[in-house]
C-alpha positions in Angstrom: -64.7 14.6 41.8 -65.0 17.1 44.3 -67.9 17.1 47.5 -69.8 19.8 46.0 -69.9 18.2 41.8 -70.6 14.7 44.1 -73.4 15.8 45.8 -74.8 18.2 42.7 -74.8 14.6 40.5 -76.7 12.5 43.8 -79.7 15.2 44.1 -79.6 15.0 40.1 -80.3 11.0 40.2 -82.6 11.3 42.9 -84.7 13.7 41.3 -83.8 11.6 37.9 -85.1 8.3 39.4 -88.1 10.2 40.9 -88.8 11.4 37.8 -88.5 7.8 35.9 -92.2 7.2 37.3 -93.9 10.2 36.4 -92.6 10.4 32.5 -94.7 7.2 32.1 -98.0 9.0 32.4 -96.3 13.4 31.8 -93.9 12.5 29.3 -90.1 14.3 29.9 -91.8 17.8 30.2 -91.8 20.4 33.0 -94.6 18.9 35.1 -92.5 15.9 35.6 -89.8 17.8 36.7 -91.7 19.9 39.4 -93.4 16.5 40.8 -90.4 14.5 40.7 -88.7 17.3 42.9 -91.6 17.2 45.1 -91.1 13.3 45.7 -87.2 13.8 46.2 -87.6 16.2 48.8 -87.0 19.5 47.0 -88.1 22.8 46.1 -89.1 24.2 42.9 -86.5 26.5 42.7 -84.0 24.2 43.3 -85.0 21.6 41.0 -85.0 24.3 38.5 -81.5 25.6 39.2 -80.6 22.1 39.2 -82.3 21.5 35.2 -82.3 24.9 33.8 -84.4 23.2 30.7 -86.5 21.8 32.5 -87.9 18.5 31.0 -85.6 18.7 28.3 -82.3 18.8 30.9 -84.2 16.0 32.9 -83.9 13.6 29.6 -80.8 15.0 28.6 -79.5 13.6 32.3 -81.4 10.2 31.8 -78.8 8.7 28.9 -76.4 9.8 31.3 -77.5 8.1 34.4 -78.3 5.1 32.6 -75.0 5.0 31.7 -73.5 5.2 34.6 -75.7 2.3 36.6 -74.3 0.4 33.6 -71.2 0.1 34.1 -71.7 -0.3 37.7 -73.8 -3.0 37.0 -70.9 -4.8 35.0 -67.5 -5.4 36.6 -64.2 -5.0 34.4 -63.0 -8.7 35.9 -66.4 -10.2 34.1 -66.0 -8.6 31.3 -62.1 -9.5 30.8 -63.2 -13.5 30.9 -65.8 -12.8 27.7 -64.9 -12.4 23.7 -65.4 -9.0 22.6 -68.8 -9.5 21.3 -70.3 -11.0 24.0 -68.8 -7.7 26.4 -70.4 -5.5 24.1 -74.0 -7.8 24.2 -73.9 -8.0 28.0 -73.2 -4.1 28.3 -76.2 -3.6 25.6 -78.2 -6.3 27.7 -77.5 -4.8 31.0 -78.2 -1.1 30.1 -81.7 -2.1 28.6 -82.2 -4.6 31.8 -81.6 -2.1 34.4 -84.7 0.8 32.3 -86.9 -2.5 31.9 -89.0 -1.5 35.0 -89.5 2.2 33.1 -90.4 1.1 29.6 -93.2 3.7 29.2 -91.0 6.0 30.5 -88.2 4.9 27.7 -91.0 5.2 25.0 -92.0 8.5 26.1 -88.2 9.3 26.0 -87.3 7.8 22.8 -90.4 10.3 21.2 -88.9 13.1 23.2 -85.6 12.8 21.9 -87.0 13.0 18.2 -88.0 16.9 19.0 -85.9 19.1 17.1 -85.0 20.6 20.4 -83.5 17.6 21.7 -81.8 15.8 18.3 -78.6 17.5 18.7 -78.7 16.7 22.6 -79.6 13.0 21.7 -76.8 12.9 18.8 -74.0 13.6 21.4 -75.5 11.4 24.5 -75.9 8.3 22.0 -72.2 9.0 21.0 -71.1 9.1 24.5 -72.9 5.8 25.6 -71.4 3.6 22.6 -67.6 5.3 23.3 -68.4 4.1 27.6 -69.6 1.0 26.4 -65.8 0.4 23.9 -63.9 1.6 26.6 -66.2 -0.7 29.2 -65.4 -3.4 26.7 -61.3 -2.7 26.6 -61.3 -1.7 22.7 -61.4 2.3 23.4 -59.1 3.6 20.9 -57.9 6.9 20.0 -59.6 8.9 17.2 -55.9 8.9 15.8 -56.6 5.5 14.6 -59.2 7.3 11.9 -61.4 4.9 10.4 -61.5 1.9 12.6 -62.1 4.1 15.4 -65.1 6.1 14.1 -66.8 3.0 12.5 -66.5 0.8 15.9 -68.6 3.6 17.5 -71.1 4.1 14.3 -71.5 0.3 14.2 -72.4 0.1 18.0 -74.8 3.3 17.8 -76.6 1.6 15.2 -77.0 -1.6 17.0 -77.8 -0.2 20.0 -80.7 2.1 18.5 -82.3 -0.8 16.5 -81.8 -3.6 19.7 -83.4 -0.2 22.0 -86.3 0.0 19.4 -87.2 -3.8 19.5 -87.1 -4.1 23.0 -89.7 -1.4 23.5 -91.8 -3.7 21.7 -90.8 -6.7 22.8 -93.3 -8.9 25.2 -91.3 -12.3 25.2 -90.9 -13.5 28.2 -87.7 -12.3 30.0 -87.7 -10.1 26.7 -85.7 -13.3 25.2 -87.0 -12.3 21.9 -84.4 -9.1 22.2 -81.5 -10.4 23.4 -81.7 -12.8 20.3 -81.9 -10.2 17.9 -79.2 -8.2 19.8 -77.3 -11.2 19.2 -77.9 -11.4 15.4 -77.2 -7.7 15.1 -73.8 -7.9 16.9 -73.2 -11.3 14.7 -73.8 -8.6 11.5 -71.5 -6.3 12.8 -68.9 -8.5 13.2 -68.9 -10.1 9.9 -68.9 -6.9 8.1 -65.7 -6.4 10.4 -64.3 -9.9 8.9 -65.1 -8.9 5.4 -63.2 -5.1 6.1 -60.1 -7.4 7.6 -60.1 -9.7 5.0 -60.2 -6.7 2.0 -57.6 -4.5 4.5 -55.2 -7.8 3.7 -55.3 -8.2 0.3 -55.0 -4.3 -0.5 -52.0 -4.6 1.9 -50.4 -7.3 0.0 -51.1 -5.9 -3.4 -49.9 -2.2 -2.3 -47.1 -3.8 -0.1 -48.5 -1.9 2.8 -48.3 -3.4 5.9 -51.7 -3.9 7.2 -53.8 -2.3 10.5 -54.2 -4.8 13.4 -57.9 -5.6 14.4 -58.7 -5.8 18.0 -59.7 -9.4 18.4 -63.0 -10.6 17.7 
C-alpha cells in the first residue's frame, strides 16, 4: 500500500468513525457526512471528494472498516489453537462486539442498506466480509473447488445476517442472549455440513468416485 492509498484510507476512517455518532440520530445520509467531516477536521469539499455518494459511499465504507478492525482485533496465533467453528463464532462475536457501542447507528445502517440504491452495494460488502472472515479462519479456498466453496460463504452470510439481526434486538446482558444463538446457528451449519459429508460418501462408494475432502470441523 502506497503513502498516498495509506493516508486516503486513515482520513476515510476518521471521518467513518466520526460519522458512527451522528448516523444514530441523521441516519447514513449527506448531513452525516458534512458534520462528521466537520468533527474530523475537514472541509466540505474534501469530505466530498473523499465519498463521491455521499451517505451512501459513507455506509458503503462502514462494512469495510468494520472489517478491517476485525481482524485486527483477532490474531491468526488465537485463532490457530480453536476448532473451525469456534474461529468463525469468535470472528462473528468480535465484529459485532467492536459496533456494540453504535447500535443505533447499525440499525439505521441495516435500513439503509435495504434501499434499492444500496442492495447491490450491500450484496458485494456482505460477500466480502464472509470470504475475510474464511480466510481469517484458514478455510479460504479457491472458487475452483465449485460447490463447497460457494456454499461455505452462503452458509456464513446467512448466519451472519440472522446472528446481526438478533443482536440489534438483543438486551441480555453482555448480549449473552446473541452469542447463544450464534452458537446454535453455527451448530446448524455444521450439521447440515455432516449430513453433505456423510451423502458425498455413500454417492462416492456407489459411483466408485473417490470422494472430496472436508476441511475439518
Amino acid at each position: 500500500m502506497t503513502d498516498a492509498v495509506a493516508e486516503r484510507r486513515a482520513l476515510k476512517d476518521r471521518v467513518l468513525e466520526a460519522a458512527l455518532l451522528h448516523a444514530a440520530f441523521d441516519g447514513w445520509s449527506r448531513r452525516t457526512l458534512i458534520n462528521a467531516a466537520a468533527d474530523a477536521g475537514l472541509d466540505p469539499a474534501t469530505a466530498r471528494r473523499l465519498f463521491p455518494q455521499g451517505g451512501d459511499s459513507l455506509l458503503a465504507w462502514l462494512d469495510d472498516w468494520a472489517d478491517r478492525r476485525m481482524l485486527e482485533a483477532v490474531s491468526a496465533q488465537e485463532l490457530e489453537r480453536l476448532p473451525v467453528r469456534r474461529r468463525i463464532a469468535l470472528l462473528v462475536r468480535t465484529r459485532l462486539e467492536l459496533l456494540a457501542p453504535h447500535r443505533e447507528a447499525m440499525r439505521r445502517a441495516a435500513v439503509a442498506h435495504g434501499f434499492p440504491t444500496n442492495v447491490a452495494e450491500a450484496g458485494r460488502a456482505l460477500w466480502r466480509t464472509v470470504d475475510r472472515m474464511w480466510q481469517a479462519a484458514g478455510l479460504g479456498g479457491e472458487p475452483a473447488e465449485g460447490f463447497s466453496y460457494y456454499s461455505r460463504r452462503a452458509s456464513l452470510a446467512a448466519v451472519l445476517i440472522a446472528t446481526f439481526l438478533y443482536w440489534l434486538e438483543d438486551h441480555s446482558e453482555g448480549s449473552a442472549d446473541t452469542w447463544a444463538f450464534l452458537d446454535r446457528r453455527i451448530e446448524d451449519v455444521m450439521r447440515i455440513g455432516r449430513a453433505r459429508s456423510t451423502f458425498d460418501r455413500w454417492t462416492g462408494w456407489l459411483t466408485g468416485r473417490r470422494p472430496a475432502a472436508h476441511a475439518p470441523r
